[in-house]
Backbone as JSON Lines, residues from 0, in Angstrom:
{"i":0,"aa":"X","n":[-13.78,9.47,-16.28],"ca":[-14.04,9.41,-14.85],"c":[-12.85,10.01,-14.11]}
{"i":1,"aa":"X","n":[-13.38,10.61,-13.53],"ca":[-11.98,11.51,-12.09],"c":[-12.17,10.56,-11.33]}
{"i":2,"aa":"X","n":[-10.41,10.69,-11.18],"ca":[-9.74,9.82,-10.19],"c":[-10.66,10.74,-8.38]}
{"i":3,"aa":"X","n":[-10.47,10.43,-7.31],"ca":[-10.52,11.24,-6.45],"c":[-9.15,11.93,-6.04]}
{"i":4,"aa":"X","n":[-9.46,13.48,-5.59],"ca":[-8.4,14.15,-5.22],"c":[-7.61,13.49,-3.81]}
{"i":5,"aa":"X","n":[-6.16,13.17,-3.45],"ca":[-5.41,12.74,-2.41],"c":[-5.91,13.1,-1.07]}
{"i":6,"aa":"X","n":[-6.84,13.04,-0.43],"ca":[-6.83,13.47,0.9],"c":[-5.67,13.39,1.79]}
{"i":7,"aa":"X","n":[-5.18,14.49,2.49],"ca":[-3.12,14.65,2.76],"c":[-4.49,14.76,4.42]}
{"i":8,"aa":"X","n":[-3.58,13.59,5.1],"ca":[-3.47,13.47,6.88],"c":[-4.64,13.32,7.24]}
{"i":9,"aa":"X","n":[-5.43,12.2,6.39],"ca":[-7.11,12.13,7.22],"c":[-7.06,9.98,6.86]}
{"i":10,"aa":"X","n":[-8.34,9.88,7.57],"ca":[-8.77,8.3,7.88],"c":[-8.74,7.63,6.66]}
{"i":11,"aa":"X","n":[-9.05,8.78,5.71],"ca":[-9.72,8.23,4.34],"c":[-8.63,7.91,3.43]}
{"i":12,"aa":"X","n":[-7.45,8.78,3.44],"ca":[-6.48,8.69,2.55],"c":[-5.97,7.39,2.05]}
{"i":13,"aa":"X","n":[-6.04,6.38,2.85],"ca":[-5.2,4.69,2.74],"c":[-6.62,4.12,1.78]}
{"i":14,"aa":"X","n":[-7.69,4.49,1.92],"ca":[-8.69,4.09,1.54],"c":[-8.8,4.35,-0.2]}
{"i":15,"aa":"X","n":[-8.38,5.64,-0.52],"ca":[-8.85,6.43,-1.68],"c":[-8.55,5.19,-2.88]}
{"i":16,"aa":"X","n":[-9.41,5.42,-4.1],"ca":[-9.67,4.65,-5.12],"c":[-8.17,4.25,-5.7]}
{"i":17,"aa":"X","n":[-7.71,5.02,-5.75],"ca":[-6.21,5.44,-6.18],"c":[-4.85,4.89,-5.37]}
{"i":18,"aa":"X","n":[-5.37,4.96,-3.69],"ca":[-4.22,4.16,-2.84],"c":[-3.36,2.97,-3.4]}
{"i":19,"aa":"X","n":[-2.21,2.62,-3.16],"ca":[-1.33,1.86,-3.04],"c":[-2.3,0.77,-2.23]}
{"i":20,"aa":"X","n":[-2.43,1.6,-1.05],"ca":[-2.94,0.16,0.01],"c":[-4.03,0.02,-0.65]}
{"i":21,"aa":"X","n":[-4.86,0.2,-1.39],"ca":[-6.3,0.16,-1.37],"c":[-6.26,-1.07,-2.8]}
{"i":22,"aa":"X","n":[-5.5,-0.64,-3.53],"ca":[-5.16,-1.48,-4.92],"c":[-3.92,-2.77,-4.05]}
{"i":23,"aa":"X","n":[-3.61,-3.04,-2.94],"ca":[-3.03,-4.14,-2.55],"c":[-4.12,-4.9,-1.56]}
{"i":24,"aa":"X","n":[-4.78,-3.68,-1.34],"ca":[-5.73,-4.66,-0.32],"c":[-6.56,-5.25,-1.19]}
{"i":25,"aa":"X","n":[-7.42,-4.79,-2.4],"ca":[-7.82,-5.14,-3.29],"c":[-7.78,-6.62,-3.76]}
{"i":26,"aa":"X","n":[-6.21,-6.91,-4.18],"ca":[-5.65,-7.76,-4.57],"c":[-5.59,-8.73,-3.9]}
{"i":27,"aa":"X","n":[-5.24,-8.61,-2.74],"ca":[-5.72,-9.66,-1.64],"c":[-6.68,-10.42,-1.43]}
{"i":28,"aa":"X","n":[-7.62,-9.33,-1.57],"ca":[-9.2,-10.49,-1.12],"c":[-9.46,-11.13,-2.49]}
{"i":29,"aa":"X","n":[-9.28,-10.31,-3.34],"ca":[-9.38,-11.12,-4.31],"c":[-8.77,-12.38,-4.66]}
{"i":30,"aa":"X","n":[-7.3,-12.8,-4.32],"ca":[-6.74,-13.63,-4.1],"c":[-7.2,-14.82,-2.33]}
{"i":31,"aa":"X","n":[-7.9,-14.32,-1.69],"ca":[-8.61,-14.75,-0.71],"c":[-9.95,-15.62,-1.24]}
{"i":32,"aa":"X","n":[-10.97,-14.76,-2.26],"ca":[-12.02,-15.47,-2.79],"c":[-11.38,-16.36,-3.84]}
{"i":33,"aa":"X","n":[-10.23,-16.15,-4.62],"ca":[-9.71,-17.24,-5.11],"c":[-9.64,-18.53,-4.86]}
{"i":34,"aa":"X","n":[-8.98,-18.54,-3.25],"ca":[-8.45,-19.4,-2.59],"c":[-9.8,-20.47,-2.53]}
{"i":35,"aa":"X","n":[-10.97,-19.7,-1.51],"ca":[-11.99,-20.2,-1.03],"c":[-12.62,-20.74,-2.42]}
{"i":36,"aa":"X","n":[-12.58,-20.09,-3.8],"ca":[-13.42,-20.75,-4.64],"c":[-12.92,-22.2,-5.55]}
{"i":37,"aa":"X","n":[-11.28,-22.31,-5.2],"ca":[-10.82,-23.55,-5.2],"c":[-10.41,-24.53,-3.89]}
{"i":38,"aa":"X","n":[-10.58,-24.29,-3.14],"ca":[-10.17,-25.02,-1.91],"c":[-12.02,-25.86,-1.52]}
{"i":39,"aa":"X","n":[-12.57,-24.61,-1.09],"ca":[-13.95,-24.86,-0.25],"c":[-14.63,-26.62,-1.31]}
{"i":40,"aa":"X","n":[-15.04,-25.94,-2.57],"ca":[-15.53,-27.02,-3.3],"c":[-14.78,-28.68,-3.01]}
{"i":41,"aa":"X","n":[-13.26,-28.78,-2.61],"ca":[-12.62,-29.98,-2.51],"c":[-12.81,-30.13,-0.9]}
{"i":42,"aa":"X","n":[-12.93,-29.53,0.1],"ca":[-12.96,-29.72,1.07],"c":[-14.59,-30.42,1.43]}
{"i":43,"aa":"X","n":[-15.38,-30.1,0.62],"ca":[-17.05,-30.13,0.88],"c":[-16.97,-31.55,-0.06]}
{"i":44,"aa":"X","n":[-16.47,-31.87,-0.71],"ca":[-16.63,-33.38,-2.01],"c":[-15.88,-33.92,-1.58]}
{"i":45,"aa":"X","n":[-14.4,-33.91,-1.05],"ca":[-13.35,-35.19,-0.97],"c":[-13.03,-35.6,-0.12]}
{"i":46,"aa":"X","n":[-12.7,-34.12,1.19],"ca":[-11.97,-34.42,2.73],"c":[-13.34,-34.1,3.08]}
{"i":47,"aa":"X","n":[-13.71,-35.13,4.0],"ca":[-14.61,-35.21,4.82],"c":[-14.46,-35.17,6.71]}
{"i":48,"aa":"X","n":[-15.02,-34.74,7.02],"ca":[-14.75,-34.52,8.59],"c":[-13.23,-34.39,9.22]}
{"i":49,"aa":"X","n":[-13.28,-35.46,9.73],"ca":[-11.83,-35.63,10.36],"c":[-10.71,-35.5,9.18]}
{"i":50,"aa":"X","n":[-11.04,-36.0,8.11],"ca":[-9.79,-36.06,6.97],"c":[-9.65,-34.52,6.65]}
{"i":51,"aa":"X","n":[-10.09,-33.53,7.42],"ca":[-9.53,-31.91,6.77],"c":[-8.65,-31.73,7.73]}
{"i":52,"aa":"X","n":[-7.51,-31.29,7.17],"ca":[-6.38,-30.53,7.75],"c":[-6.37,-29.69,8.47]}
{"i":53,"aa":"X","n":[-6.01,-29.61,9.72],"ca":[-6.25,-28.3,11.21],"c":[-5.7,-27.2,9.8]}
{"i":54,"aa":"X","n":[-5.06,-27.24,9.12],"ca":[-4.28,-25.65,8.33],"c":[-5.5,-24.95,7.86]}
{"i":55,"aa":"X","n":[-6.19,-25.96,7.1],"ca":[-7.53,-25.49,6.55],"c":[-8.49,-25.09,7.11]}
{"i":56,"aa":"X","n":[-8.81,-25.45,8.1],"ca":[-9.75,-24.93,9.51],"c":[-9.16,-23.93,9.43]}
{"i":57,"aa":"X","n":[-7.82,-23.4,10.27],"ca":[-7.66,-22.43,10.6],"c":[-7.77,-21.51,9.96]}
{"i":58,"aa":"X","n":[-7.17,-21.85,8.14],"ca":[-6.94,-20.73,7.53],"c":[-8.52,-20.31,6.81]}
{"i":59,"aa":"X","n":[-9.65,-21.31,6.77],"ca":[-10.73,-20.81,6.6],"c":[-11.35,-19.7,7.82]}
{"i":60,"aa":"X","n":[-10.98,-20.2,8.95],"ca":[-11.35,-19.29,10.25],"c":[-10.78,-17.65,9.93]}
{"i":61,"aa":"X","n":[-9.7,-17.72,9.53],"ca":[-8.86,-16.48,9.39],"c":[-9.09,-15.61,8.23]}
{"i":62,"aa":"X","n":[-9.61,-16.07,6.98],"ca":[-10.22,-15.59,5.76],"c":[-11.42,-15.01,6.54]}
{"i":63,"aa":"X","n":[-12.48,-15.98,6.67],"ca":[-13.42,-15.55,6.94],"c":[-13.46,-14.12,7.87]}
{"i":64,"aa":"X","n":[-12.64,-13.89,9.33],"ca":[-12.33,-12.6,9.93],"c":[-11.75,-11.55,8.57]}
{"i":65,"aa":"X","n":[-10.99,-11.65,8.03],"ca":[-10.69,-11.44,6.58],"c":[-11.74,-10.36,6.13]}
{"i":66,"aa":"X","n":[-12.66,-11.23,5.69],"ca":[-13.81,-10.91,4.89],"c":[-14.86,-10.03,5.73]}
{"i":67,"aa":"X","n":[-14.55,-10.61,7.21],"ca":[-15.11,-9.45,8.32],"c":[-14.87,-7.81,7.97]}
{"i":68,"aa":"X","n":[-13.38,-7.74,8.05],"ca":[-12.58,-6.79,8.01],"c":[-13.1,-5.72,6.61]}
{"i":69,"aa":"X","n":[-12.72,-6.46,5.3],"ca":[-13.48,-5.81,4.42],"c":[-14.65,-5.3,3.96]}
{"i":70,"aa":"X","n":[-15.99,-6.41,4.62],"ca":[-16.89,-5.43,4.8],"c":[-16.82,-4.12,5.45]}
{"i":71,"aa":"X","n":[-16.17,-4.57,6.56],"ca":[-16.19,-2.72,7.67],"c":[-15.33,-1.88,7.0]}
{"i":72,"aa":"X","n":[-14.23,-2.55,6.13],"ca":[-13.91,-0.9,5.31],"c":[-14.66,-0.59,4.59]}
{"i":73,"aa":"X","n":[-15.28,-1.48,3.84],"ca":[-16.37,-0.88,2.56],"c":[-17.22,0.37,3.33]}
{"i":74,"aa":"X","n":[-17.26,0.84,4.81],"ca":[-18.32,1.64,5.15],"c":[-17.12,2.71,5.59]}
{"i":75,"aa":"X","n":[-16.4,2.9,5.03],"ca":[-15.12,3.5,5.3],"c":[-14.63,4.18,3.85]}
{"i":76,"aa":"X","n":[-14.85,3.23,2.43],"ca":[-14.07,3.46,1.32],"c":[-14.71,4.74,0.55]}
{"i":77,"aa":"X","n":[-13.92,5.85,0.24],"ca":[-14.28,6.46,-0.86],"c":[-14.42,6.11,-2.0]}
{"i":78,"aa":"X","n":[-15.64,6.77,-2.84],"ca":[-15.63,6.2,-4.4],"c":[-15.89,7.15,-4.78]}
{"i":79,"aa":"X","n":[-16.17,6.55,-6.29],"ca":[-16.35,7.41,-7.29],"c":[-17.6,7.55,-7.9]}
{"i":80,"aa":"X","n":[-18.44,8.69,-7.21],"ca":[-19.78,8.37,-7.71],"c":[-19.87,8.4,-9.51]}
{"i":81,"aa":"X","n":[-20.86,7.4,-9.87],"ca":[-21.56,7.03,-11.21],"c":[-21.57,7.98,-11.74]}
{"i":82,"aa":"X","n":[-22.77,9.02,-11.0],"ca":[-23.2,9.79,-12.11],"c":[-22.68,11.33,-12.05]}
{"i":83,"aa":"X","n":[-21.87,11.73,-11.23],"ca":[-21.31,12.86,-11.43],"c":[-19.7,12.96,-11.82]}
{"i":84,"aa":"X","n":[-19.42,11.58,-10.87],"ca":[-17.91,11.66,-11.48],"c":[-16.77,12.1,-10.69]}
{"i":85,"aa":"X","n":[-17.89,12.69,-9.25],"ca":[-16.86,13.26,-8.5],"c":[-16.42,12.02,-7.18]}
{"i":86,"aa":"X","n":[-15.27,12.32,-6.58],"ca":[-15.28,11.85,-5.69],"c":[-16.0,11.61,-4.43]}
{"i":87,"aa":"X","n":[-16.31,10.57,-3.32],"ca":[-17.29,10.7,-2.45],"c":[-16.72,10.37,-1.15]}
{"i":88,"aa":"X","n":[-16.54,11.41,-0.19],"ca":[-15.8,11.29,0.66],"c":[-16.58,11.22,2.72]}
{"i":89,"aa":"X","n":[-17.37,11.86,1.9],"ca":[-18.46,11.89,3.05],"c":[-18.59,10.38,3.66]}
{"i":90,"aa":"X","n":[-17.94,10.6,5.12],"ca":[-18.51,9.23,5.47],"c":[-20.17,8.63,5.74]}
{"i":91,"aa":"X","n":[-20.8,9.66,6.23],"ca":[-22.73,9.6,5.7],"c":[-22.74,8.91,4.79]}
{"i":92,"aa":"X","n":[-22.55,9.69,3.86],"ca":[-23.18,8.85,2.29],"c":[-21.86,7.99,1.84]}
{"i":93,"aa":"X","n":[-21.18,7.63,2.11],"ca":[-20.19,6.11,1.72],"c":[-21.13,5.26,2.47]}
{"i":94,"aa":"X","n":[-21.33,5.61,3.61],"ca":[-22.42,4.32,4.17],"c":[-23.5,4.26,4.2]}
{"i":95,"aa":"X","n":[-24.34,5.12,3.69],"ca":[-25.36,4.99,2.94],"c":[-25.36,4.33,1.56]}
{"i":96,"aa":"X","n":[-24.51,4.8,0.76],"ca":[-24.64,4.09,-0.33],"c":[-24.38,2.89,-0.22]}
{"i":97,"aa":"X","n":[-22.95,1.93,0.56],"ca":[-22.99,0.79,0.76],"c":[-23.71,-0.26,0.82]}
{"i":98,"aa":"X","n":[-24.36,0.73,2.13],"ca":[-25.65,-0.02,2.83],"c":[-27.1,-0.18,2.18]}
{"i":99,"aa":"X","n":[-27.16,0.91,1.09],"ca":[-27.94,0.51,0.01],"c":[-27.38,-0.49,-1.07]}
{"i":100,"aa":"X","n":[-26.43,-1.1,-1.07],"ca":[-25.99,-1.57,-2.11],"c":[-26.4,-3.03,-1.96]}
{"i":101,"aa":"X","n":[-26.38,-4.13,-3.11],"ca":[-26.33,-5.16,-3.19],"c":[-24.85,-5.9,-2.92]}
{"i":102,"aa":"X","n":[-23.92,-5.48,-2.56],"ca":[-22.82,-5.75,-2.3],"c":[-22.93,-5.96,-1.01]}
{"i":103,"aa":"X","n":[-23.2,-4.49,-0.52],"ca":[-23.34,-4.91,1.47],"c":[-24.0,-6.25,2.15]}
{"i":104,"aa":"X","n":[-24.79,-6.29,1.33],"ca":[-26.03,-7.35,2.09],"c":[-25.4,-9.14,1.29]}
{"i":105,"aa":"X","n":[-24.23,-8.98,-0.13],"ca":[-23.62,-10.29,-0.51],"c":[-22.48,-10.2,0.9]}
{"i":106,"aa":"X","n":[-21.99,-9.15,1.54],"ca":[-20.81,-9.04,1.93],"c":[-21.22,-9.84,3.48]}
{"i":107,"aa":"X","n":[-22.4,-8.75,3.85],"ca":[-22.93,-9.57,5.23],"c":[-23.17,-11.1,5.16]}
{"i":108,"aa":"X","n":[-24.01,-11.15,4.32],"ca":[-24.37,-12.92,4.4],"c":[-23.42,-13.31,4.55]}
{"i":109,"aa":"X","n":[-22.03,-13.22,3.39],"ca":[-20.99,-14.24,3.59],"c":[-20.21,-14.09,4.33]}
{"i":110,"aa":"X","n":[-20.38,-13.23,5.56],"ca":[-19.19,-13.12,7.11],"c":[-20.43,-13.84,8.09]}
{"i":111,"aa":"X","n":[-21.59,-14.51,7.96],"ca":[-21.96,-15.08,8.56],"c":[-22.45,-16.56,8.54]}
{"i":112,"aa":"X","n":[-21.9,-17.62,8.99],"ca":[-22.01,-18.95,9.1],"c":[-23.35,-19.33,9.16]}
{"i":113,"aa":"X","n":[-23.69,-18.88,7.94],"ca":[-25.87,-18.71,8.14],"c":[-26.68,-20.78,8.26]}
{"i":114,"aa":"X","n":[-25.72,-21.61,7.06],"ca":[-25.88,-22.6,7.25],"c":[-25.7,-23.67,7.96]}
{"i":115,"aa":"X","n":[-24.67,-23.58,8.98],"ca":[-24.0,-24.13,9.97],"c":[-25.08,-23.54,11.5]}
{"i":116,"aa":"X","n":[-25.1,-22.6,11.44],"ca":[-26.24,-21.77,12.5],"c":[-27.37,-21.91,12.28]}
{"i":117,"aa":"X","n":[-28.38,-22.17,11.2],"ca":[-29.17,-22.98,10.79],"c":[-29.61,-24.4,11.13]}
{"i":118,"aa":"X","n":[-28.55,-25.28,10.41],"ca":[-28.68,-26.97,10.54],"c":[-28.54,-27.12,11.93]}
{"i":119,"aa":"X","n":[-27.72,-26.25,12.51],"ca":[-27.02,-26.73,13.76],"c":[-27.92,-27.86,14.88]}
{"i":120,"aa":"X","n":[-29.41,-27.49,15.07],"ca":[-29.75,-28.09,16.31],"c":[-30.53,-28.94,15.52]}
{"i":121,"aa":"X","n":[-30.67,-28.97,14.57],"ca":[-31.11,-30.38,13.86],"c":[-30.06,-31.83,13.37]}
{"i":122,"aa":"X","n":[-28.88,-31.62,14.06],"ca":[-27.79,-32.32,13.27],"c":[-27.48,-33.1,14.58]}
{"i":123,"aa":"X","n":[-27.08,-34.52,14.49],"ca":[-26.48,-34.93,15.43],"c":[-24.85,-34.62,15.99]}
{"i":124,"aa":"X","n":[-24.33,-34.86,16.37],"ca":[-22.96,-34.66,17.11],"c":[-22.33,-34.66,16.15]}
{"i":125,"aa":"X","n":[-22.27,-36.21,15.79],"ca":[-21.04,-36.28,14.4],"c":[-21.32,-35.59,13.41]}
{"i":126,"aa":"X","n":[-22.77,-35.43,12.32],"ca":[-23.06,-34.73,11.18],"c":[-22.59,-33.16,11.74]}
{"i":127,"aa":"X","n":[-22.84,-32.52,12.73],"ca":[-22.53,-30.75,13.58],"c":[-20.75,-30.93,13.05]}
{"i":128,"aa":"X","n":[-20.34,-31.52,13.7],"ca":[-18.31,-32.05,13.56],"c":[-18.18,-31.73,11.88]}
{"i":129,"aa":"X","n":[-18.94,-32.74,11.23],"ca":[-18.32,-32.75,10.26],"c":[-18.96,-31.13,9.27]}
{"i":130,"aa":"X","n":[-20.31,-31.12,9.89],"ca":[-20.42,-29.75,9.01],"c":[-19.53,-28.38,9.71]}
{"i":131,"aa":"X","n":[-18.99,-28.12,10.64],"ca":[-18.07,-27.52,11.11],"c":[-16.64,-27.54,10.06]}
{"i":132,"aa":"X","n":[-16.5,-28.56,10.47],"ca":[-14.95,-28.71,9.65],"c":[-15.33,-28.66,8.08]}
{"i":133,"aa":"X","n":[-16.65,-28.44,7.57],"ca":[-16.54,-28.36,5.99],"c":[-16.91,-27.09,5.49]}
């Protein structure tokens, strides 16, 4: 598989498969879904409502924009197409393909508070509180 060639002084360059930033940003969210896939589960079973920590609120609030963020580069990122091998730089078809992808549509759901926006007007005051804070 070819790497993609360096794009020198364009939008795409920080993006490329190959970037520094792109292999740190990488690393990040990944260390972000880390977080959420050990934290969220103890926050939903042990700390209940009031017993969660304002840090955790916040820092779930701030992941989540997070995870905002990375979807909208994904319609931004160059790759490496499958079957030819070449690089894909075209912003058209990066967001086409995205947006065909099963990724886009895991990426959307989870930047949106679908269950909380859901239950919401069926929940009383306190159950809304506590599903907020969980």
């Amino acid at each position: 598989r070819e790497l993609c060639e360096p794009l020198s002084l364009t939008l795409l360059g920080w993006q490329m498969p190959d970037s520094k930033f792109r292999r740190i940003w990488d690393i990040f969210i990944f260390m972000v879904i880390w977080y959420n896939s050990l934290v969220t589960p103890v926050r939903i079973f042990i700390m209940k409502g009031a017993s969660t920590p304002d840090a955790l609120i916040y820092a779930d609030v701030v992941f989540d924009f997070i995870f905002l963020i990375d979807t909208i580069f994904h319609l931004f990122r160059p790759h490496t197409d499958e079957n030819t091998g070449q690089c894909v730089t075209d912003l058209r078809l990066i967001r086409q393909s995205y947006v065909g992808s099963v990724t886009f549509y895991i990426n959307a759901i989870a930047c949106i508070p679908i269950l909380k926006i859901l239950l919401s007007p069926f929940l009383s005051q306190q159950a809304e509180e506590v599903l907020i804070t969980n």
